[in-house]
N, C-alpha and C positions, 0 to 999 in steps of 0.2 A: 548313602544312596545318591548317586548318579542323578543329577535335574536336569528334566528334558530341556533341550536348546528351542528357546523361543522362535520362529519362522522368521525370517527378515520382513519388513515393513517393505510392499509396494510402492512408491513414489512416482505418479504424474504431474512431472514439472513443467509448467506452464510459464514460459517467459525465461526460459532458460540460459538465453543471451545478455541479459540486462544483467543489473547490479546485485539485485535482490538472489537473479538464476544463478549464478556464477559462487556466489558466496554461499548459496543451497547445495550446492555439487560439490566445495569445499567438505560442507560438513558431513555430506552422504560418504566423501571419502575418508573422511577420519572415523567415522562410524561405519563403517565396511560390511563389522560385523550384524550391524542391527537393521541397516537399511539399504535398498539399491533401490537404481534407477530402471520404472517400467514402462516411460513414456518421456519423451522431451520434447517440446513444441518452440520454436519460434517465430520471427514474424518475416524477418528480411536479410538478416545474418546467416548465410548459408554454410559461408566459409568457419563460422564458430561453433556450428551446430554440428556438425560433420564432424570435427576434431572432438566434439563435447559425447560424442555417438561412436565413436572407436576408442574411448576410453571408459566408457560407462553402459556401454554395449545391453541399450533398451533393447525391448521387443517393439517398439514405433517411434517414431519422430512425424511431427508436423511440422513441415517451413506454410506461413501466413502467404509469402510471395509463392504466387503457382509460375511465375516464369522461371520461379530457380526449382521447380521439381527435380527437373531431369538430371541437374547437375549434383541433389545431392541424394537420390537413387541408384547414379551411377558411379558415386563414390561410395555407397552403403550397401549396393549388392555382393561384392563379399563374405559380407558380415550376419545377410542375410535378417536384416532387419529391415521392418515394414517400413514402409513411407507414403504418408498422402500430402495433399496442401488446398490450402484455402483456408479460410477464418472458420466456414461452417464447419470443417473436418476438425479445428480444434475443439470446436465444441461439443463433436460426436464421440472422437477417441478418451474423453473424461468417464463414458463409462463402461470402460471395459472394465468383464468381470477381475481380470488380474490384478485391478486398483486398489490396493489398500487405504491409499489417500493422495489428494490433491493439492498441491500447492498452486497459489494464483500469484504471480509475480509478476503478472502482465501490466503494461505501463496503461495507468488513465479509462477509460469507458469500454476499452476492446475488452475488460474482464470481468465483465457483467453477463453474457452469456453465456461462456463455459462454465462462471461458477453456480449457474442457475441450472446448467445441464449434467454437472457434478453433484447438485445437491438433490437433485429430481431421482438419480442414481442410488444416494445414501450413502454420498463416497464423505468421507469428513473431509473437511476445510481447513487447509492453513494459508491463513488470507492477511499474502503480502499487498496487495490491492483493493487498498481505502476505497479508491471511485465507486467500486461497486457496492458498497453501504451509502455512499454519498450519493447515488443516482438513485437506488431503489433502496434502499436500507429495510425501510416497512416489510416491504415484500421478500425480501430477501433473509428476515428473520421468522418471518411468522412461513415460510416453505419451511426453511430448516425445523422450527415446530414441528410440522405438520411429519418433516419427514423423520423425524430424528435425528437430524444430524449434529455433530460439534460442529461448532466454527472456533479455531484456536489462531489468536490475533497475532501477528508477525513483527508488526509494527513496535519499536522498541517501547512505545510509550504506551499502546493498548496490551502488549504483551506487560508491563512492569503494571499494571492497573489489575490484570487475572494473575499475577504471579500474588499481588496484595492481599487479593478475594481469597485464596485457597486457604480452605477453613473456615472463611468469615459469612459464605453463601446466604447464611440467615439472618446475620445483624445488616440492617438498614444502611444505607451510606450518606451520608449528610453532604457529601461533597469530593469531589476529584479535581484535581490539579497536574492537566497537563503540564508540561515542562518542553520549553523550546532554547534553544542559545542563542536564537535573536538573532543570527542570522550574519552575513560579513556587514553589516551595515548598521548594526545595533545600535543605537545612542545618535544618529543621524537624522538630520532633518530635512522636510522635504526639497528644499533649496537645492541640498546635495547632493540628491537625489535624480535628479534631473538631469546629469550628464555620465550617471553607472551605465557603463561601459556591457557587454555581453559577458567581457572575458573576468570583469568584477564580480559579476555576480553568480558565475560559476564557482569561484571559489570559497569553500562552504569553509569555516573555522576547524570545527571536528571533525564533520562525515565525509564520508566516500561515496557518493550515490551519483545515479545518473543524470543527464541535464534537467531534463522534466523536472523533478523533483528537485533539484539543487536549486534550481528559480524558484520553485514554489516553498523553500525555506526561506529566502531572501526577501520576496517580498510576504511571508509570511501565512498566506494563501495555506503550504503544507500544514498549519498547527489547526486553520479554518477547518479545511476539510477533516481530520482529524478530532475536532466538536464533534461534529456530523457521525464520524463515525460512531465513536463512542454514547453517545448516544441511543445508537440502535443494538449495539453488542452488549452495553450493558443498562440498556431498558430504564435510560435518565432522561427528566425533563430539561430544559438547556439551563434552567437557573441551580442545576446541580452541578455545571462541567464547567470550569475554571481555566485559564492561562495564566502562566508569569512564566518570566524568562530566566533561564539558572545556564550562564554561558558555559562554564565548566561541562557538560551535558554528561552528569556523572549521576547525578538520581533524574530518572526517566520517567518518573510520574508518581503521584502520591494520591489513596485514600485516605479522607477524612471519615470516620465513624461517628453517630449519634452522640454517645459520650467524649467526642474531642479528642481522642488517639488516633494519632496518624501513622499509617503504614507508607514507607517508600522503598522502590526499589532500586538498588544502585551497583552500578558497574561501570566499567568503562565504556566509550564509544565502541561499539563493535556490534555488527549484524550478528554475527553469524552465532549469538549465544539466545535472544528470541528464535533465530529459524530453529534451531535445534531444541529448543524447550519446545515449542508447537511439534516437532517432528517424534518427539520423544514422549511428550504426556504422557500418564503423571511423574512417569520417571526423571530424574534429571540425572545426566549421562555424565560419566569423567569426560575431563576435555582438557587440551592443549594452550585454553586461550588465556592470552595476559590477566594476571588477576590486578586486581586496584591497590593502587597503594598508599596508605595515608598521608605518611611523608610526602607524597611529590602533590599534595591536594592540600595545603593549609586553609585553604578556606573554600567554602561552597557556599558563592554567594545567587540573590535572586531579585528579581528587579520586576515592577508592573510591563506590560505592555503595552506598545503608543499606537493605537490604535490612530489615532487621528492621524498619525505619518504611515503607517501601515496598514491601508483603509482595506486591503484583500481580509484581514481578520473579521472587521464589522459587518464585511459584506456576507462574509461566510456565516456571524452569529446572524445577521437577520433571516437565511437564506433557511436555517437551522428553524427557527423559531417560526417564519412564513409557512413551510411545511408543503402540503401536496409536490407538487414537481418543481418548483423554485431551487430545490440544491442542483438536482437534473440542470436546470438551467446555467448555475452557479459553473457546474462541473466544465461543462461544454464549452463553456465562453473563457473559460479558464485557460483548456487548453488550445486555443486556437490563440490566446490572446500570449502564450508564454510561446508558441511555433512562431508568434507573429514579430518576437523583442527576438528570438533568436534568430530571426533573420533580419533583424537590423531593418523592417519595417515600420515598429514602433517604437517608443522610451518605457525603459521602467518604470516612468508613473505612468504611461499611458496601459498598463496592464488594470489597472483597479477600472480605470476611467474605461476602458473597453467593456469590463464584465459588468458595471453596475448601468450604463448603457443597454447593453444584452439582458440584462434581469429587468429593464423597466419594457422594454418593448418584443422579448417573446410572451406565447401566451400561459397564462398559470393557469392550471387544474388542478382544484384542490384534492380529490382523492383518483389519482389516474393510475392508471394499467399498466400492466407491464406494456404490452402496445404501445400507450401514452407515452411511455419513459423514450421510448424508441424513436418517436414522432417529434419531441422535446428534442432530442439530441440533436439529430439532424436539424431542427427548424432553426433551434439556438446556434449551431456551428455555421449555418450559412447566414444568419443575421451576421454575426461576429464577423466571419470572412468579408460579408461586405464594407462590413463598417472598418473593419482592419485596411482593405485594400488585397485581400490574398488572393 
């Protein structure tokens, strides 16, 4: 007997131009058969969105910039596919009934609303964009409650922590073990720190990601927020969620169980095998991608983290631990202070010294609003701004 052919999986891609979007579309094309594109949204790339929308030929695209509407309606008329713009339209087109699922790939605090207008919907989550469990995490787990929804983590290290869980849903977890590579500055002291360059600290040892992110593995900020995350995805007090640094970045995170057996998971650096597990659940799909090889890995080794030279980590466990709208704060001051080094207004240590600045003098609320969250961003980015000079 003949098995009915499963429907293709809808995909609303959110952030379609960045790191995270581009290596999603990779895998939407190697998987043809299982999934397309029903929506792609960007913020200010018009010229990549265009090209990414005559090959993947959604039923909508959002460009974020409305001064570049006209120019990519007028190269999308053809094709006869919708187009709006503005930030609020990305956050409306999440829930059209044709959505199977939503991926958030959006860079930093801009994707906190759509994934809140996505999950209000009932569209499931695959959530490339930590900020939005860092800014509202609380709220953003107990909606998905309320509404049913999965949230399926994208993140190579929240992804290797739910690949661990599968099956284990009922035994207790004694501990988790992020895993970071330290970053191009690993084993440096603050001394020499002091005169890292922009174009240093773009260059990431392993990964391929975008600037945002490539600073905030350097100065280690990306592992901070990534507590936080974890945290609210997997329902831990912070004295359950662990760092060390494993430079090889070949196992991506490890559960600790009650009885002392650890689960990790490991593969090579490579995105695009978490997008595709989140996009595929439970199934895990044939794929094309490099497999690891032991030979070329003789050793996996792992090392504490220096917090006191990479004061973004500490800032991020107190921020974690303080609770009400302090990460909110954390997040904000974060990114104005990493806009601020790459524009060569401030120094790589002046990035910790800006946010922890920013965390003593916006205001905390300990259990705020989503309103609050909003109020927070804004107050904490124009403190930062000023204090940056931007």
């Amino acid at each position: 007997m003949k098995l009915k052919e499963q429907p293709k999986k809808h995909i609303a891609l959110l952030g379609s131009t960045g790191s995270i979007g581009k290596q999603t579309l990779e895998v939407v094309a190697e998987q043809s058969d299982t999934f397309c594109i029903e929506v792609l949204t960007a913020n200010n790339n018009a010229d990549l969105l265009i090209d990414q929308a005559r090959i993947f030929q959604p039923n909508t695209v959002v460009i974020g910039d409305i001064k570049a509407v006209k120019k990519v309606k007028d190269a999308l008329e053809p094709l006869n596919i919708k187009v709006f713009a503005g930030h609020q339209a990305i956050a409306q087109v999440v829930q059209m009934d044709t959505i199977d699922m939503v991926v958030t790939a959006l860079v930093g605090y801009s994707g906190l609303l759509p994934t809140i207008a996505a999950i209000e919907a009932g569209k499931p989550i695959g959530l490339a964009n930590k900020e939005t469990l860092v800014v509202a995490g609380e709220h953003i787990m107990a909606l998905a409650r309320e509404k049913g929804v999965n949230i399926f983590p994208i993140d190579s290290e929240h992804s290797a922590i739910f690949q661990c869980l599968q099956g284990e849903w009922h035994n207790p977890i004694e501990k988790i073990y992020l895993t970071a590579s330290g970053g191009p500055f690993r084993g440096l002291k603050l001394p020499a720190l002091e005169a890292v360059t922009v174009e240093q600290a773009l260059k990431h040892p392993n990964w391929s990601m975008g600037a945002k992110i490539t600073i905030d593995s350097a100065t280690l900020m990306n592992k901070g927020l990534e507590m936080i995350e974890a945290k609210w995805l997997f329902n831990l007090p912070a004295a359950k969620i662990d760092v060390i640094v494993h430079p090889q970045s070949i196992i991506h995170s490890i559960v600790q169980f009650e009885d002392g057996s650890m689960k990790a998971q490991m593969g090579l650096p490579d995105m695009k095998l978490p997008i595709q597990f989140a996009l595929g659940y439970p199934a895990r799909l044939k794929s094309t991608f490099p497999r690891f090889d032991f030979i070329k890995y003789p050793q996996l080794t792992f090392e504490p983290t220096d917090t006191e030279t990479f004061k973004c980590l500490s800032l991020a466990s107190y921020a974690m631990e303080k609770g009400g709208n302090m990460a909110c704060i954390l997040n904000a001051a974060n990114e104005i202070a990493v806009q601020a080094f790459l524009k060569e207004i401030i120094s790589f240590t002046g990035i910790p010294k800006l946010i922890e600045n920013v965390m003593q003098k916006a205001s905390w609320i300990p259990k705020p609003s989503i309103e609050d969250y909003v109020a927070t961003d804004e107050e904490s980015r124009k403190i930062a701004s000023e204090l940056a000079g931007l």
